[in-house]
C-alpha positions as CSV (number, residue, x, y, z in Angstrom):
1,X,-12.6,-16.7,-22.0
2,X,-10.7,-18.7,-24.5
3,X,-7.4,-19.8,-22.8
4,X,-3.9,-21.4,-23.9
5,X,-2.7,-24.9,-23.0
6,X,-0.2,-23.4,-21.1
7,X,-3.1,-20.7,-19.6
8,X,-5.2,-23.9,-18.1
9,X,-2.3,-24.9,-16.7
10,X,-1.9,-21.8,-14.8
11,X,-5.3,-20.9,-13.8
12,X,-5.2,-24.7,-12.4
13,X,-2.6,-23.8,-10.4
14,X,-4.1,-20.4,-9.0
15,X,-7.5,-22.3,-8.2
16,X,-5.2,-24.3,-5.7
17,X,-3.5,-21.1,-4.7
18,X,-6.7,-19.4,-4.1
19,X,-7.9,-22.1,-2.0
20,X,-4.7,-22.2,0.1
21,X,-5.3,-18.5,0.4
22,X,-9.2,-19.1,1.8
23,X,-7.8,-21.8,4.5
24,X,-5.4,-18.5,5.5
25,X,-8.3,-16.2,5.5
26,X,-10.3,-18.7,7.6
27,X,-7.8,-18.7,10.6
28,X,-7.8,-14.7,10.3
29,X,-9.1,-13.2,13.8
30,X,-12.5,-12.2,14.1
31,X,-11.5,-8.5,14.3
32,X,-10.1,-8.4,10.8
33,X,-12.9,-10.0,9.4
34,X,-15.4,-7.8,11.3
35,X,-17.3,-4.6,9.9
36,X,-15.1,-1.1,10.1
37,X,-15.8,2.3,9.5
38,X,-14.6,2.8,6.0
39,X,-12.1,5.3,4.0
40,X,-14.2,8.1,2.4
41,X,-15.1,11.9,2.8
42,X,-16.5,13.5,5.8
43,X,-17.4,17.3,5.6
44,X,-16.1,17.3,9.6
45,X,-12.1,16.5,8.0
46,X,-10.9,19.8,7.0
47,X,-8.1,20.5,3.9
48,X,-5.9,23.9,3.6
49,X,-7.0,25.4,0.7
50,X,-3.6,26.1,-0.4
51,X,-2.3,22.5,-0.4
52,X,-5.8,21.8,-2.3
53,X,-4.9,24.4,-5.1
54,X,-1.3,23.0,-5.4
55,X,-3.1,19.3,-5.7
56,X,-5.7,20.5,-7.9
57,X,-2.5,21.4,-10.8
58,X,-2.8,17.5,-11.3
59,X,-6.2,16.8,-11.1
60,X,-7.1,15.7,-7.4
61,X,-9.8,17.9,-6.0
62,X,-11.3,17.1,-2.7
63,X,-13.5,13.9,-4.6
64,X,-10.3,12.8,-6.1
65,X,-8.1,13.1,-2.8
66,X,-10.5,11.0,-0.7
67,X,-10.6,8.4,-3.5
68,X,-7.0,8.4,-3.4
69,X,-7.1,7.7,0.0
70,X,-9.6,4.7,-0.2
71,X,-7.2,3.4,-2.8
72,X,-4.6,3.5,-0.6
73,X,-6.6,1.8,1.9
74,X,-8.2,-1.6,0.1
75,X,-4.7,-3.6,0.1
76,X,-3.4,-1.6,3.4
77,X,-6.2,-2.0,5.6
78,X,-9.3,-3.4,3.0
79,X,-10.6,0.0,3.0
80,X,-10.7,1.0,6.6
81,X,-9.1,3.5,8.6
82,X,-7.7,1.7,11.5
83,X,-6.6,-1.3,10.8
84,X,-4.2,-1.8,13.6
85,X,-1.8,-4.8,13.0
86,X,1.2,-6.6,14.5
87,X,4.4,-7.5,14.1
88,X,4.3,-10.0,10.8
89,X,6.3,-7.6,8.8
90,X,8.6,-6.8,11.8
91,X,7.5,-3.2,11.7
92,X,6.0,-4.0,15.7
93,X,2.9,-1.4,14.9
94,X,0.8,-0.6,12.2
95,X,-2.2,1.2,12.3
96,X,-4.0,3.3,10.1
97,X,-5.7,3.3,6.2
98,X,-2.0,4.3,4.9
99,X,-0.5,1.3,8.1
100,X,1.9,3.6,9.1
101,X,4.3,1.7,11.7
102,X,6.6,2.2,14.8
103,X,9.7,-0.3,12.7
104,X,10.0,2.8,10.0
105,X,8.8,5.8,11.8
106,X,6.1,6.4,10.4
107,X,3.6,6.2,12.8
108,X,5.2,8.3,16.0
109,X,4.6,11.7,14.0
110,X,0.6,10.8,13.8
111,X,0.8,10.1,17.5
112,X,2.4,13.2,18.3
113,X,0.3,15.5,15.7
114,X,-3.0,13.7,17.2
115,X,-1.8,14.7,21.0
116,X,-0.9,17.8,20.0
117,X,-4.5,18.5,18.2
118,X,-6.2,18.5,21.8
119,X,-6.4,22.2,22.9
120,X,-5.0,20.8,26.8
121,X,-3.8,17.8,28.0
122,X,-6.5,17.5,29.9
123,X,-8.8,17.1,27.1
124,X,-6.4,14.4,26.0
125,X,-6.4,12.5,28.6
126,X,-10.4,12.1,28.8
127,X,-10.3,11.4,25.0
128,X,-8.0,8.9,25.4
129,X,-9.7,7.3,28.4
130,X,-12.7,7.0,26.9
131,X,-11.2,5.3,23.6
132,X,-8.5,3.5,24.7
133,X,-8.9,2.9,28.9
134,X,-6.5,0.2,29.1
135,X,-3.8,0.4,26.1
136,X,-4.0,4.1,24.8
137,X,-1.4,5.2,27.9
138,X,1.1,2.5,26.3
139,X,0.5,3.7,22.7
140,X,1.3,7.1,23.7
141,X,4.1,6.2,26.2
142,X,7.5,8.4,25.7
143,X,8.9,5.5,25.0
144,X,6.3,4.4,21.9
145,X,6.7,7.9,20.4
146,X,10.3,8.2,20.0
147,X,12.1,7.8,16.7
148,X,13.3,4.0,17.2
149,X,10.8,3.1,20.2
150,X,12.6,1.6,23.4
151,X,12.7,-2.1,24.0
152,X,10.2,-1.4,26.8
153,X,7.7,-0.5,23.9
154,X,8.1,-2.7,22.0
155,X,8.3,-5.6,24.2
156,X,5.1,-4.1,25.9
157,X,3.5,-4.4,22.1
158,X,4.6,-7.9,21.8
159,X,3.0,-9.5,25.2
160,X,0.0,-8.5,23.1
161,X,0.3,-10.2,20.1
162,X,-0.1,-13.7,21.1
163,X,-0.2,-15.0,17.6
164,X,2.8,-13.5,16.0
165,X,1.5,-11.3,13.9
166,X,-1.9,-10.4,15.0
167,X,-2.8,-7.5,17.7
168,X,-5.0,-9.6,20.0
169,X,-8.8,-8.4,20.2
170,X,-8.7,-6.3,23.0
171,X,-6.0,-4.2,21.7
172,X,-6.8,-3.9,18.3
173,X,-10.1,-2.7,19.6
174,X,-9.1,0.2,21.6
175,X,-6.3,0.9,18.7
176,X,-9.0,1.2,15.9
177,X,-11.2,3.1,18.1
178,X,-8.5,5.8,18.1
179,X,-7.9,5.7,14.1
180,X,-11.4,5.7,14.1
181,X,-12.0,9.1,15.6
182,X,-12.3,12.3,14.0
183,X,-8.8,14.1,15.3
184,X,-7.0,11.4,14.1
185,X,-8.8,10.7,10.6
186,X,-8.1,14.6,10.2
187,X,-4.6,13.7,11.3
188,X,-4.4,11.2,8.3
189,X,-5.6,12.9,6.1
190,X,-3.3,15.9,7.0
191,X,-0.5,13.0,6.7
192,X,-1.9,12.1,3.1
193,X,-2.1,15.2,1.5
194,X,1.5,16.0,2.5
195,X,2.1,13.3,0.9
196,X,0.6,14.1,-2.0
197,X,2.7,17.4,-2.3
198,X,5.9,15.1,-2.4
199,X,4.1,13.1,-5.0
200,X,3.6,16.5,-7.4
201,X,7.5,16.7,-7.1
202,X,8.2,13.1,-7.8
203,X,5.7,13.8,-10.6
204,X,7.4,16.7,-11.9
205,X,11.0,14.8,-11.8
206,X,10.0,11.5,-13.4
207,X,7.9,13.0,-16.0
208,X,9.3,16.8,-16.9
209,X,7.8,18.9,-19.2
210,X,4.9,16.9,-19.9
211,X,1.4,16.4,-19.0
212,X,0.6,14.9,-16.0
213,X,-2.3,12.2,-16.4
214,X,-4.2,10.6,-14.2
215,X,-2.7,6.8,-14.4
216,X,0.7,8.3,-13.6
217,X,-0.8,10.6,-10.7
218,X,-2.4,6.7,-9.4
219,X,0.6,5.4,-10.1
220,X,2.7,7.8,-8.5
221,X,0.7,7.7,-4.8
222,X,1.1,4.2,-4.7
223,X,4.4,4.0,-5.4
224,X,5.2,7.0,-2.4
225,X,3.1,5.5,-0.2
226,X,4.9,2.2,-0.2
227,X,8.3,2.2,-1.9
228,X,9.7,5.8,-3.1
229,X,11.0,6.0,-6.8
230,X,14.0,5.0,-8.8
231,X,16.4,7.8,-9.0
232,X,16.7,10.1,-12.0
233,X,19.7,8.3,-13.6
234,X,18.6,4.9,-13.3
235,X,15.2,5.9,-14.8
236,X,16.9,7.5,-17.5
237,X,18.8,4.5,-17.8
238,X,15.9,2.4,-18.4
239,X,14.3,4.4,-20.3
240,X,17.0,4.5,-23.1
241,X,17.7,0.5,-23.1
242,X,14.1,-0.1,-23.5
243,X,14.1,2.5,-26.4
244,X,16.6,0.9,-28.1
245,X,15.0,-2.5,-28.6
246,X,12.8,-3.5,-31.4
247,X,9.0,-3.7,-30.9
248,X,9.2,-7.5,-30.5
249,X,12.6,-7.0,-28.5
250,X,10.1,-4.9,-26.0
251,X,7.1,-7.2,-26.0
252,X,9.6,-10.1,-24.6
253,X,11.3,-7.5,-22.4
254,X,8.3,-6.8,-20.5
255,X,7.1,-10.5,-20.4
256,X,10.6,-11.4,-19.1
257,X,9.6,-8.7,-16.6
258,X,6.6,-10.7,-15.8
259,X,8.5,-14.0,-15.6
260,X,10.5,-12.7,-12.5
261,X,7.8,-11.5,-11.0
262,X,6.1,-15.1,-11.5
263,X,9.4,-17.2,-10.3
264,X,9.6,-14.4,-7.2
265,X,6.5,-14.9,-5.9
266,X,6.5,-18.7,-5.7
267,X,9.9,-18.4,-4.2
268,X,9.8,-18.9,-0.6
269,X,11.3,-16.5,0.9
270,X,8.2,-13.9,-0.5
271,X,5.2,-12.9,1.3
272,X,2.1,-11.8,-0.1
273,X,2.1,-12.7,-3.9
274,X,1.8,-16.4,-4.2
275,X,-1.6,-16.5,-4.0
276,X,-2.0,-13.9,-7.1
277,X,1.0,-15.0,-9.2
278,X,-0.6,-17.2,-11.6
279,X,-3.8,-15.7,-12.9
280,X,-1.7,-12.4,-12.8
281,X,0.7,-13.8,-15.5
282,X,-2.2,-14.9,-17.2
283,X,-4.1,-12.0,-17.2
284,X,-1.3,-9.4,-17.5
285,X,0.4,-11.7,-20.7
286,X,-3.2,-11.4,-22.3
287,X,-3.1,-7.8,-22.0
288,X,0.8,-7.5,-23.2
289,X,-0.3,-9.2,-26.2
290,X,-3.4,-6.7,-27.3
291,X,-1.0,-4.5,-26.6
292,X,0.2,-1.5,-24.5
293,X,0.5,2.2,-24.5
294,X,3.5,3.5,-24.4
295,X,2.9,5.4,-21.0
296,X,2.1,2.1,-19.9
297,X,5.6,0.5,-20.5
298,X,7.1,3.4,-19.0
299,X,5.6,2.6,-16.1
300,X,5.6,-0.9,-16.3
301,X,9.3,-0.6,-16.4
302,X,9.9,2.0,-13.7
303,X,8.0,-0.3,-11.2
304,X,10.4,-3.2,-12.8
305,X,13.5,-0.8,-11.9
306,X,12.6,-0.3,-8.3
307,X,10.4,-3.4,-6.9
308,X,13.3,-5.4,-7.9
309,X,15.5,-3.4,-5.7
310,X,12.9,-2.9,-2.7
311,X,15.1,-3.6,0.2
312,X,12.7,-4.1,3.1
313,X,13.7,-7.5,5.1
314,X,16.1,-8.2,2.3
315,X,13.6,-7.9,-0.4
316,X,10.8,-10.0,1.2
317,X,7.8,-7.8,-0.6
318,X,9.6,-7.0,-4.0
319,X,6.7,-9.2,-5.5
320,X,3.8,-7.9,-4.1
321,X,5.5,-4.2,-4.6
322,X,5.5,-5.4,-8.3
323,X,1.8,-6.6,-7.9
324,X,0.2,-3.5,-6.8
325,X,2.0,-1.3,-9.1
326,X,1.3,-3.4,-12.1
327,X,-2.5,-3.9,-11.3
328,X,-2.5,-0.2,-11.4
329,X,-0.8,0.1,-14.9
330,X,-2.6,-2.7,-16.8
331,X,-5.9,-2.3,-15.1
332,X,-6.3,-5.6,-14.2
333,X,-5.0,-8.0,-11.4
334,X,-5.6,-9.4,-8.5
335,X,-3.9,-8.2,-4.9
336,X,-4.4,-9.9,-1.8
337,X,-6.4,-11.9,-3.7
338,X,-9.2,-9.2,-4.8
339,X,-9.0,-10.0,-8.5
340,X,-10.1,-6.2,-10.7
341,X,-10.8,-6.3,-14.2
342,X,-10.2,-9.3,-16.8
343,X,-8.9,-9.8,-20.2
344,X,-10.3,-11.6,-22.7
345,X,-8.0,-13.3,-25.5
């Protein structure tokens, strides 16, 4: 790869990043590192064939819904369907390939759909027993299934997460074994095809009369999954400033775009972008350079609208909310650090 002054200087400065990063990953508990069943189809999970001939309008057939979902999973979870974690992002909870939470309220509606899938409570019971013995009857306490969860919950949650952060081993084990399961992978996947029916409307708002392609349908499932989308008149907003600016006026708009993302991430008050910042900027100014279609800015500028106003702990993930939508759009990028793609000046 032929490389800038100013490009050696930054991939300099991500090689130290990245080793940072493997000193983090090292201290990582030995559940998170350890094998899990991964995101992918199983003729047991089940689909209603009218959602699947609503989704099928724009493209995602049963192959394409299951990808979705593993796509979902690789930054969430790194491709698993449990993936039960603590309370680093003050959500309390997360478990799951989508890490749907007890902090948003997310994650009570799974728990109640996947008590409610047993045909007695009987049969609950022993299912739950045999999975979780020791921490399922907590999980699925009145108190852990309400909208905002009692303190009792969640200070129950937190005497088992000794490192803050982190569900210790035993927990995590008995969680996962439940996400694991076949009721409840049918109940995410249930959860994920809903979700995809919001996305055709969010589709069919942000991009009216038109054809609906597939890097906006990726785009899109991201982007509900994790943040929502700019409103109407913002996005119209955006869309006519950008417009109105000469082609070099938008080349330096969407490099500006990439600046703030760069001085964001090595901020300190950010979490889960420093690590990628630098060969991002790198890579993603190469591929601004050889140039962009013009679905492409559209996007690139509707995930600059609404990562910049992504309010969750006072805008503590706006850069990695930029990160995973713009690794999407330019096909390249690195995310957790799991680098995809490369361009070559």
């Amino acid at each position: 790869m032929a490389y800038t002054i100013q490009g050696k200087r930054v991939m300099r400065r991500y090689l130290l990043q990245l080793l940072l990063s493997f000193v983090i990953l090292a201290m990582v508990p030995s559940r998170v590192m350890a094998q899990c069943l991964p995101v992918g189809d199983d003729p047991a999970i089940t689909i209603d064939p009218l959602k699947s001939s609503d989704l099928e309008t724009i493209g995602l057939d049963r192959v394409a819904i299951f990808n979705s979902m593993h796509d979902t999973s690789v930054p969430e979870t790194t491709g698993c369907w449990a993936g039960a974690a603590g309370n680093f992002d003050d959500q309390i909870l997360s478990l799951g390939f989508a890490q749907w939470n007890l902090g948003m309220g997310s994650l009570q509606p799974l728990l109640r759909r996947y008590r409610s899938s047993f045909a007695t409570t009987d049969l609950f019971d022993r299912e739950l027993e045999r999975l979780a013995p020791i921490y399922g009857k907590l999980l699925f306490s009145p108190g852990c299934l309400e909208a905002r969860v009692s303190a009792d919950c969640k200070a129950a949650l937190l005497a088992h997460q000794k490192r803050r952060g982190y569900v210790d081993d035993d927990m995590a084990n008995e969680l996962n074994a439940i996400f694991e399961s076949l009721p409840m992978r049918q109940v995410q996947t249930e959860a994920f095809v809903r979700l995809l029916g919001r996305v055709r409307k969010d589709l069919a708002r942000l991009f009216p009369g038109g054809h609906v392609s597939g890097l906006q349908v990726k785009w899109a499932i991201d982007s509900r999954v994790q943040m929502g989308f700019p409103s109407t008149t913002d996005a119209i907003r955006v869309r006519s400033r950008y417009q109105a600016l000469s082609v070099d006026g938008r080349l330096a708009a969407m490099k500006a775009m990439l600046q703030w993302y760069d001085g964001l991430a090595l901020s300190p008050d950010q979490q889960g972008a420093r690590a990628d910042a630098p060969w991002n900027v790198d890579q993603w100014t190469c591929v601004l350079d050889k140039g962009i279609s013009d679905e492409q800015a559209d996007l690139l500028n509707l995930t600059f609208l609404r990562s910049r106003i992504a309010k969750t702990k006072a805008g503590y993930y706006q850069a990695v909310a930029f990160e995973r939508r713009a690794k999407i759009i330019f096909g390249v990028g690195s995310v957790a650090t799991r680098r995809d793609g490369i361009c070559r000046a």
